[in-house]
C-alpha positions as CSV (number, residue, x, y, z in Angstrom):
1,X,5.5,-7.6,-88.2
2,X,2.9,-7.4,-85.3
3,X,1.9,-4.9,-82.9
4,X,4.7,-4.8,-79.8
5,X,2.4,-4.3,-77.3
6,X,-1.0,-2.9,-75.8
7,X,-1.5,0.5,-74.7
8,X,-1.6,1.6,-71.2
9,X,-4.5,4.5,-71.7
10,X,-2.2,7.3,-70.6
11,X,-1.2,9.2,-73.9
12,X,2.2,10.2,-72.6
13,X,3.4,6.8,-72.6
14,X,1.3,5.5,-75.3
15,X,2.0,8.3,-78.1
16,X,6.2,7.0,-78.2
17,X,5.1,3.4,-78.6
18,X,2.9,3.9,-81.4
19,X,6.0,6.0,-83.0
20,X,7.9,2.5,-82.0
21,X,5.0,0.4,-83.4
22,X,5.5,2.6,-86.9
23,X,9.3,1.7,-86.7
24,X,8.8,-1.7,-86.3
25,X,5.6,-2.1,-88.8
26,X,7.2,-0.1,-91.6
27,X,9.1,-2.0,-94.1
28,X,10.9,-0.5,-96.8
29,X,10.7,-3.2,-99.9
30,X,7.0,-2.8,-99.5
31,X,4.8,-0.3,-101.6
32,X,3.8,3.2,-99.9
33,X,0.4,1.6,-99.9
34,X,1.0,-1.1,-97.8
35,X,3.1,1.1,-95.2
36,X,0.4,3.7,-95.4
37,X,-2.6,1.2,-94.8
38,X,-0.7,-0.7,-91.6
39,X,0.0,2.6,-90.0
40,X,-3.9,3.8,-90.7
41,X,-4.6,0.5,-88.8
42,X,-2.5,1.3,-86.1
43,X,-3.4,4.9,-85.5
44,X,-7.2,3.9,-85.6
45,X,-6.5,1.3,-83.2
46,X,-4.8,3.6,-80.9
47,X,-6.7,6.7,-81.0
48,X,-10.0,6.7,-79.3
49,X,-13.2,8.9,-80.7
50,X,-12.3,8.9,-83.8
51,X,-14.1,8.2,-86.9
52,X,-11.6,8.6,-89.8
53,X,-8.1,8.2,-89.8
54,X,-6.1,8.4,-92.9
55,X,-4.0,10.0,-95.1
56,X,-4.5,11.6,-98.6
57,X,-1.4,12.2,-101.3
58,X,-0.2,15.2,-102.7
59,X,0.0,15.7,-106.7
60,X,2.3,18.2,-107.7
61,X,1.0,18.0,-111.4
62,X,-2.7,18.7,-110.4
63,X,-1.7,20.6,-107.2
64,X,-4.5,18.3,-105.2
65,X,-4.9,15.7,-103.1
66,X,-5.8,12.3,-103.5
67,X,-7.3,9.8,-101.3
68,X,-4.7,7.0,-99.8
69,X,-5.0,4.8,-97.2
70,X,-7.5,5.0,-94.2
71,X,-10.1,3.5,-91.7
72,X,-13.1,4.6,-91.6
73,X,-16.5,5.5,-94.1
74,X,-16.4,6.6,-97.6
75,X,-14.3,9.7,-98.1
76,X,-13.7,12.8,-100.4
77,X,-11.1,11.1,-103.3
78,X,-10.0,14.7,-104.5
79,X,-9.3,17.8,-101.9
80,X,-7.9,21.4,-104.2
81,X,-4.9,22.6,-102.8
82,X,-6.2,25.1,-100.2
83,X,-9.4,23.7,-99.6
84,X,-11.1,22.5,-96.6
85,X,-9.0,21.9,-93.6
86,X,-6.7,19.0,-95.2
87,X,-6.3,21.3,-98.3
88,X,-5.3,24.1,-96.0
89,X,-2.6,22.2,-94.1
90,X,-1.2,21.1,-98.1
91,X,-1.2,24.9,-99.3
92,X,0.2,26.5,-96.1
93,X,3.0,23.3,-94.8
94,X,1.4,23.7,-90.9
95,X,-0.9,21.5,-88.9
96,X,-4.6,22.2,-88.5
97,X,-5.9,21.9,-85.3
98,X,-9.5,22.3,-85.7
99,X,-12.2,21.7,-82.2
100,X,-15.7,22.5,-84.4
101,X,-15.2,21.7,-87.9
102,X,-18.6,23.7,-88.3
103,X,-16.2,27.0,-87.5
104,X,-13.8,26.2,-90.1
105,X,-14.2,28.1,-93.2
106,X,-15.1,26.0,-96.0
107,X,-14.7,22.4,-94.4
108,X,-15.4,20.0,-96.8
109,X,-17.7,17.6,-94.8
110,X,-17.1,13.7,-96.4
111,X,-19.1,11.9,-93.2
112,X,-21.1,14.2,-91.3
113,X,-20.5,12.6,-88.1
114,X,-17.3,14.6,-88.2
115,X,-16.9,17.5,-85.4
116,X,-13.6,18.3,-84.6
117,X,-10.2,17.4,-87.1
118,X,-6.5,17.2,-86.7
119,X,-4.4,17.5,-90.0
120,X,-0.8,17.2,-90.4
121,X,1.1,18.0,-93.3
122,X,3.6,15.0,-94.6
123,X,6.5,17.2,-95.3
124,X,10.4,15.4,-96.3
125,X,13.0,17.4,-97.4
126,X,11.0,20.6,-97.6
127,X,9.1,19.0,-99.7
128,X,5.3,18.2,-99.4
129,X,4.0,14.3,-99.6
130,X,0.4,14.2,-98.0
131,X,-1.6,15.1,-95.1
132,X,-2.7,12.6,-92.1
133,X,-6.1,13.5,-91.0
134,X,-7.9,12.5,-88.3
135,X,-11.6,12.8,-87.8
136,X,-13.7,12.5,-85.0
137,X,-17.4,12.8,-84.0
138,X,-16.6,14.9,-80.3
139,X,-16.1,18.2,-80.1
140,X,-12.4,19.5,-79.4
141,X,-11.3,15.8,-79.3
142,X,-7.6,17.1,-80.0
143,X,-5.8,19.0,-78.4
144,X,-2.4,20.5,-78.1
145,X,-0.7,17.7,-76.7
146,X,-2.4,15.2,-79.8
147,X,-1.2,17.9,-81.9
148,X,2.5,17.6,-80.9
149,X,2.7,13.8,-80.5
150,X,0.8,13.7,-83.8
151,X,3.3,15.7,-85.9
152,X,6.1,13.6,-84.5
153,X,4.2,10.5,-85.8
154,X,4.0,12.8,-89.5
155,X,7.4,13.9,-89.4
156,X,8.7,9.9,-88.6
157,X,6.1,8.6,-91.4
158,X,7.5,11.3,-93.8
159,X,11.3,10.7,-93.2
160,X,10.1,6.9,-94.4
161,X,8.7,8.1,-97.5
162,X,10.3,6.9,-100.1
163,X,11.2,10.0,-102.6
């Protein structure tokens, strides 16, 4: 299925039809991959100054994540539990919300472009599934209003998930 629509440039009314967009783009009988990869797409497309949008899998066994779908350059395959600000978000369930990635105690730095990074744990049924991060090369690019919309999108992606 296709996009529904362009976006209007204000965030308030554009945030809920990118949720809509997911909705309508995810399907079901397809693998995670392919649900994963169109809502990359999407979210890359939407979201201006940014550099990296993507998501990375969590592995119970090893207790890491891996790389998954995204848009953008090269990144980091592995991230520890804990580590960095996408293995912080894992290892402690909550959003990262980070304006100067420089300030962030032991960011791992996969394209050094990157300033300021958004994370959002992928959590369905208490239980965690990945991280969407979100990269971009301007300071404080998110705020608390991308950081709310942003975990709606997560929490609708992760309710999809297939367990």
């Amino acid at each position: 299925m296709e996009a529904i629509s362009l976006y209007s440039g204000s965030r308030a009314e554009d945030y809920p039809l990118v949720r809509e967009q997911i909705r309508q783009l995810w399907e079901p009988d397809l693998p995670l991959v392919s649900n994963l990869s169109n809502c990359s797409a999407l979210l890359a497309a939407y979201l201006d100054r940014t550099n990296w949008v993507g998501f990375y899998l969590w592995d119970a066994d090893s207790r890491e994540l891996y790389l998954g779908p995204f848009q953008g350059k090269i990144a980091c395959t592995r991230i520890a539990d804990g580590k960095g600000v996408c293995g912080t978000a894992s290892k402690t369930l909550r959003s990262q919300l980070v304006p100067d990635v420089h300030q962030f105690p032991g960011h791992i730095a996969c394209d050094s472009a990157s300033l300021s990074e958004i994370v959002i744990p992928l959590v369905h049924e208490g239980r965690l599934m990945g991280v969407l991060d979100i990269d971009s090369p301007e300071l404080s690019r998110f705020d608390q209003f991308d950081l709310r919309e942003l975990e709606a999108i997560g929490a609708l992606i992760a309710e999809y998930w297939p367990v």
